[in-house]
C-alpha positions as CSV (number, residue, x, y, z in Angstrom):
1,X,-74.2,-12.4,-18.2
2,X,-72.3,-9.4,-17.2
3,X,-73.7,-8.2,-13.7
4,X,-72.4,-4.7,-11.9
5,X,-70.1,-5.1,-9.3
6,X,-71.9,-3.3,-6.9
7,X,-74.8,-5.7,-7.0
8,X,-72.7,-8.7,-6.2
9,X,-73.1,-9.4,-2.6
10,X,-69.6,-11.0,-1.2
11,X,-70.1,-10.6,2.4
12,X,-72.8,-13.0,3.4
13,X,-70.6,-16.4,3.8
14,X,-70.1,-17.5,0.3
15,X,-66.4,-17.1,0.3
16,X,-65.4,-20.7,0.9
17,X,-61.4,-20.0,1.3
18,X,-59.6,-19.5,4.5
19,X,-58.7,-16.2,3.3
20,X,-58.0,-14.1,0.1
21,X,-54.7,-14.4,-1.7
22,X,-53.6,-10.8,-2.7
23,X,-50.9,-11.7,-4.6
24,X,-53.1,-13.9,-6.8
25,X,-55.4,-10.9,-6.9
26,X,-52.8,-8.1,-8.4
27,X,-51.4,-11.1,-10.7
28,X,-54.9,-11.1,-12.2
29,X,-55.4,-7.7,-12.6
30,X,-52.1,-7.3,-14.4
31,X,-53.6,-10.3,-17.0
32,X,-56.7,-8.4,-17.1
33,X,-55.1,-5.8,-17.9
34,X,-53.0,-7.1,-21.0
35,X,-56.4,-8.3,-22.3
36,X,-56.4,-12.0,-20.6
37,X,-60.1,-12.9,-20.9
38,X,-61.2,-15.0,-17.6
39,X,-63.7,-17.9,-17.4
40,X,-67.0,-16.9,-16.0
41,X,-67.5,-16.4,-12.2
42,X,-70.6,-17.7,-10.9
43,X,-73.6,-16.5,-8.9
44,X,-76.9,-17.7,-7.0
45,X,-79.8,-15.2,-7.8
46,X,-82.5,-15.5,-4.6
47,X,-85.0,-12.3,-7.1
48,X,-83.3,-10.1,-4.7
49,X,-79.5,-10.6,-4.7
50,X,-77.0,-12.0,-6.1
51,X,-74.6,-13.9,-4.1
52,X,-70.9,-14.8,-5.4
53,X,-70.4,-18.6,-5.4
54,X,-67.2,-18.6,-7.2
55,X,-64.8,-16.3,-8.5
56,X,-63.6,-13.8,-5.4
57,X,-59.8,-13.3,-6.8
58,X,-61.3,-12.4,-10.3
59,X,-64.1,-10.1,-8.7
60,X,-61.1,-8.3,-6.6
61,X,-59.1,-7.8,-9.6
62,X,-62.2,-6.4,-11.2
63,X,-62.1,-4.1,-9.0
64,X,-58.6,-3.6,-8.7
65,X,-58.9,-2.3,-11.9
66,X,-61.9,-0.4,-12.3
67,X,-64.0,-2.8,-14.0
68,X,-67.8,-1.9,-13.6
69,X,-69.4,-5.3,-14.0
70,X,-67.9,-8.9,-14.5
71,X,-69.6,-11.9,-16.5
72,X,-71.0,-14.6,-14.2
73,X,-73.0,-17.8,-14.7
74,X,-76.3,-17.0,-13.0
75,X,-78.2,-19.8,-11.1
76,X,-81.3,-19.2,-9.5
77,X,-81.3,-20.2,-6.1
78,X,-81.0,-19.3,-2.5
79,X,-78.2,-18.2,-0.5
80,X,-77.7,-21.7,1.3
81,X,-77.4,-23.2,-2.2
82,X,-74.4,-20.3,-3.1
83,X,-72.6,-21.5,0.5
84,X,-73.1,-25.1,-0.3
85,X,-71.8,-24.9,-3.8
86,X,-69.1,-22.7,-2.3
87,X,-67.3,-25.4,-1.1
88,X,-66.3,-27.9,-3.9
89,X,-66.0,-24.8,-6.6
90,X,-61.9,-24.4,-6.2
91,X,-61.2,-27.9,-6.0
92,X,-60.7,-28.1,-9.7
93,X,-59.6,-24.7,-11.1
94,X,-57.8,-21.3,-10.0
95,X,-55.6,-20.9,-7.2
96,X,-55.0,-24.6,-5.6
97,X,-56.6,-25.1,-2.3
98,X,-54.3,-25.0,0.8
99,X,-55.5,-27.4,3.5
100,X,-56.2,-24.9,5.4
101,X,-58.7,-24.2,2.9
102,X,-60.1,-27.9,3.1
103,X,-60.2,-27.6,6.8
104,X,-61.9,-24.2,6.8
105,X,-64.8,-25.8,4.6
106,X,-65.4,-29.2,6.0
107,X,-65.5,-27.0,9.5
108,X,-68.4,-24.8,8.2
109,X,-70.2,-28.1,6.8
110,X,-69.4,-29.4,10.2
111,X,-70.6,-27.0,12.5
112,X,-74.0,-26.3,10.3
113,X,-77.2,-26.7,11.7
114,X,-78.2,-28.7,8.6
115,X,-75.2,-29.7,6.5
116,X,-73.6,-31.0,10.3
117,X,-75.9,-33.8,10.2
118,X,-74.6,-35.3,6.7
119,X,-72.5,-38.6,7.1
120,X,-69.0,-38.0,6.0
121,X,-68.7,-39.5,2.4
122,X,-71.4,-37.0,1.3
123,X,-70.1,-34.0,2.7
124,X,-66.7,-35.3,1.5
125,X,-68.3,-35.7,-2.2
126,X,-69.7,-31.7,-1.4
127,X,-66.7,-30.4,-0.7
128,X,-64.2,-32.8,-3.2
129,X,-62.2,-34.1,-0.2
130,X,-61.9,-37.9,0.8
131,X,-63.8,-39.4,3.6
132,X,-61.1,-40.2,6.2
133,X,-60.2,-36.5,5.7
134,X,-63.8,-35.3,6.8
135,X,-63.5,-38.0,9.7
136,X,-60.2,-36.8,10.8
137,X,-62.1,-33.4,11.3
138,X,-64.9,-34.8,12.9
139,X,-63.0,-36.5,15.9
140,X,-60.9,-32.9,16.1
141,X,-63.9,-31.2,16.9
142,X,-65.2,-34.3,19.4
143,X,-67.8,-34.6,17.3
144,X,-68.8,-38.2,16.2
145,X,-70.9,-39.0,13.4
146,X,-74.0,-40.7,15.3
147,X,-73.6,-37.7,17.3
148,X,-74.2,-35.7,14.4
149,X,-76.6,-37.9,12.6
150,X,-79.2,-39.4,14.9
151,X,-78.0,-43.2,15.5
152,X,-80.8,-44.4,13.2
153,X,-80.4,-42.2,10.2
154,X,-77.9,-41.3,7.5
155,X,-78.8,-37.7,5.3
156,X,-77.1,-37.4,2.3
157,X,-78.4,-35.3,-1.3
158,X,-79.2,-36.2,-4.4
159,X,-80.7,-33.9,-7.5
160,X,-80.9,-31.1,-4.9
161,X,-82.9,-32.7,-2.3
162,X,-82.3,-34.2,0.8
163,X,-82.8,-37.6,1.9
164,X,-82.4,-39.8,4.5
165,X,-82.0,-43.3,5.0
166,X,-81.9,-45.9,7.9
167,X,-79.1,-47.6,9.7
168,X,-80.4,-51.3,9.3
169,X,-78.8,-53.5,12.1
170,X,-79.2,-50.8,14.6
171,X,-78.5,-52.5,18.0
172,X,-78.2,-49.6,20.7
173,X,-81.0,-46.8,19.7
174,X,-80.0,-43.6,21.0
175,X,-82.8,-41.5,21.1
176,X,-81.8,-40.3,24.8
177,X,-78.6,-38.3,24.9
178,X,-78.0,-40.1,27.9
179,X,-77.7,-44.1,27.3
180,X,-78.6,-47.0,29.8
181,X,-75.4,-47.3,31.0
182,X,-74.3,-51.0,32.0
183,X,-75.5,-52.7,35.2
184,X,-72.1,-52.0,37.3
185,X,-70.2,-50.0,35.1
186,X,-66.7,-49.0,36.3
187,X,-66.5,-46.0,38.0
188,X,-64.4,-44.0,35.5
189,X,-66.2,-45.4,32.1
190,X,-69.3,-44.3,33.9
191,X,-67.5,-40.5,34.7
192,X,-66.7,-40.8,31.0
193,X,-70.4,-41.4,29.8
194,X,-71.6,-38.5,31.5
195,X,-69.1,-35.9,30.4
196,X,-69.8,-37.0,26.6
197,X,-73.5,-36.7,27.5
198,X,-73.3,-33.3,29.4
199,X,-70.6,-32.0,26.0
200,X,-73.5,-33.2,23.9
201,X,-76.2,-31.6,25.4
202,X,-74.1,-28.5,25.3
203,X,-73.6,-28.2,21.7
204,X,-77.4,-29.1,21.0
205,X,-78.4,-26.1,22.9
206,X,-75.7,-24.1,21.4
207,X,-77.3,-25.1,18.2
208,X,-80.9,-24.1,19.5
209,X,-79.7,-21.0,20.7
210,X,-77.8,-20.3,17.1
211,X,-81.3,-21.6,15.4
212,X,-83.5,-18.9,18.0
213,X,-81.1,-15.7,17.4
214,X,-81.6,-16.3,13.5
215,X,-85.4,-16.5,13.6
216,X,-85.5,-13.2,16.6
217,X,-83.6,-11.4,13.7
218,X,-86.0,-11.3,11.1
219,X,-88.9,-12.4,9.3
220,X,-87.4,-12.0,6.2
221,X,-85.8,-15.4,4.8
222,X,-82.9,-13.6,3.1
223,X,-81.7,-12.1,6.2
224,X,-82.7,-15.0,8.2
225,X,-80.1,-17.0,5.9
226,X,-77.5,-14.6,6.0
227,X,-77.3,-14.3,9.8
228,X,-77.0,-18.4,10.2
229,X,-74.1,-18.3,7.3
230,X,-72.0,-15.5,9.6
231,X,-72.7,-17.7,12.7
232,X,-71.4,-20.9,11.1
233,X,-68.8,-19.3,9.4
234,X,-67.4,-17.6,12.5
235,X,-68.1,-21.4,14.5
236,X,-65.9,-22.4,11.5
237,X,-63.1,-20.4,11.6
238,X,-62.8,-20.4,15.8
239,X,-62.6,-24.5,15.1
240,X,-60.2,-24.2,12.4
241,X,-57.6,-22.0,14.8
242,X,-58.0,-24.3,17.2
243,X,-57.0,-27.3,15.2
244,X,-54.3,-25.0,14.0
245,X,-53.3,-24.4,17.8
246,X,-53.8,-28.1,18.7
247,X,-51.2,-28.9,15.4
248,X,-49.1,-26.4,16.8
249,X,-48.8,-27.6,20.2
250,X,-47.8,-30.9,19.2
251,X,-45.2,-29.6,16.9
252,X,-44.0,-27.6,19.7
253,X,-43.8,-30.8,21.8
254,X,-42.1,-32.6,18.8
255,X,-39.5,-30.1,19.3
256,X,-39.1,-30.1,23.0
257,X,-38.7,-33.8,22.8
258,X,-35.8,-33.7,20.0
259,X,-33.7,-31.0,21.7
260,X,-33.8,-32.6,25.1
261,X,-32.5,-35.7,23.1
262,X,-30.2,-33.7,21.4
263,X,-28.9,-32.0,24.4
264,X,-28.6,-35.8,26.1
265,X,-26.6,-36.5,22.9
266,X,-24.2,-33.7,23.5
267,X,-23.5,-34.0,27.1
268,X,-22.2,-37.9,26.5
269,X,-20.1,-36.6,23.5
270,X,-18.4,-33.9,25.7
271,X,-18.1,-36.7,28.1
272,X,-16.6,-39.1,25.9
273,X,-14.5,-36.1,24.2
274,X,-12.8,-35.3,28.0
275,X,-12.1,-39.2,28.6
276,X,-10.4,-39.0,25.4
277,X,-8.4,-35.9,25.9
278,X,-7.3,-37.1,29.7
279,X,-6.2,-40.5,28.2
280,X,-3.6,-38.8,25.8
């Protein structure tokens, strides 16, 4: 189904790559060009708009070169269901996903108010990433599963829906953010319990206060939708620079830590290379 650019809506958080590649853009528009036909992109029709779920490079080089309308594989659905299926759509075709692009996505699903609370194989089956990757991610952003979950319940989706299912063999319920701590707990494990307890309680209400600016905006679902997908995908990328700074860092101390051996290495070869010289 061939649908006009200009009724294609690309800003409303479906675009499920760190950023777009422009060289990738012009390089399809040249193909386009010569008469390269191009597999069909695909979007999420709400009866209002049409949302892009995949295929941004090929709508760009639409554009690029004046192409009024591109064919797409319309699904009906909402924009949530265009962001979800956002997230897995380049892990099999077009350009290859940087991981910057895997961290950018499993961040989004991450910080959602919703998709957050997902354990990590299913939102590693969502987004076509393994497991220990979304865990890795998870402990970046001091975020534990149980934290995210509920300690008695596991979401995951089937078919479209959403279920959830219970932890059997559950021996510490945590319905209280803040645990019965130990008779005589040591002084600093008991420090430590209430700084996870007071970050917890932190990013709940962060979440409530995401969740009450969304539903002050407007009555109308659409916009409601589209508000929430900006705030998670500006949460998102804010977590994914700072991972990016926290990889930084530690390649920066990598360094340090080389030349200063480096630097010890030298001085006992100029050493050596004087003793040397002065025995001649």
């Amino acid at each position: 189904m061939h649908i006009s650019l200009d009724k294609i809506r690309i800003d409303c958080g479906t675009q499920s790559r760190k950023e777009i590649d422009w060289v990738v853009v012009d390089d399809y528009a040249e193909k386009m060009l010569a008469g390269e036909v191009f597999p069909q992109a695909t979007a999420f029709y709400d009866g209002t708009y049409y949302y892009l779920g995949d295929g941004f490079h090929r709508f760009h080089a639409n554009q690029k070169v004046g192409a009024p309308s591109m064919d797409c594989n319309v699904i009906e659905g909402s924009l949530r269901d265009a962001i979800l299926f956002s997230y897995g759509a380049n892990a099999k075709h077009g350009k290859p996903r940087t991981n910057a692009d895997k961290i950018y996505i499993v961040t989004s699903m991450l910080n959602d108010f919703e998709w957050g609370g997902w354990s990590d194989r299913e939102i590693a089956r969502q987004c076509e990433v393994s497991h220990t990757f979304v865990a890795k991610i998870r402990k970046e952003l001091n975020q534990g599963e149980d934290d995210a979950l509920g300690s008695d319940e596991r979401k995951f989706e089937r078919d479209g829906k959403t279920h959830v299912m219970k932890k059997k063999d559950e021996k510490v319920a945590k319905n209280s953010h803040l645990e019965t701590l130990p008779d005589e707990p040591e002084v600093d494990d008991e420090k430590e319990q209430l700084f996870d307890a007071v970050e917890l309680l932190k990013a709940e209400n962060e979440a409530l206060t995401d969740k009450l600016a969304v539903v002050s905006v407007s009555p109308e679902q659409a916009e409601r939708e589209m508000t929430q997908s900006l705030i998670a995908e500006l949460r998102a990328k804010i977590r994914v620079l700072e991972i990016e700074l926290k990889s930084a860092r530690q390649s920066r101390d990598t360094y340090q830590s080389e030349k200063a051996q480096l630097m010890k290495q030298n001085a006992t070869l100029q050493k050596k290379l004087k003793q040397y010289e002065s025995g001649k």
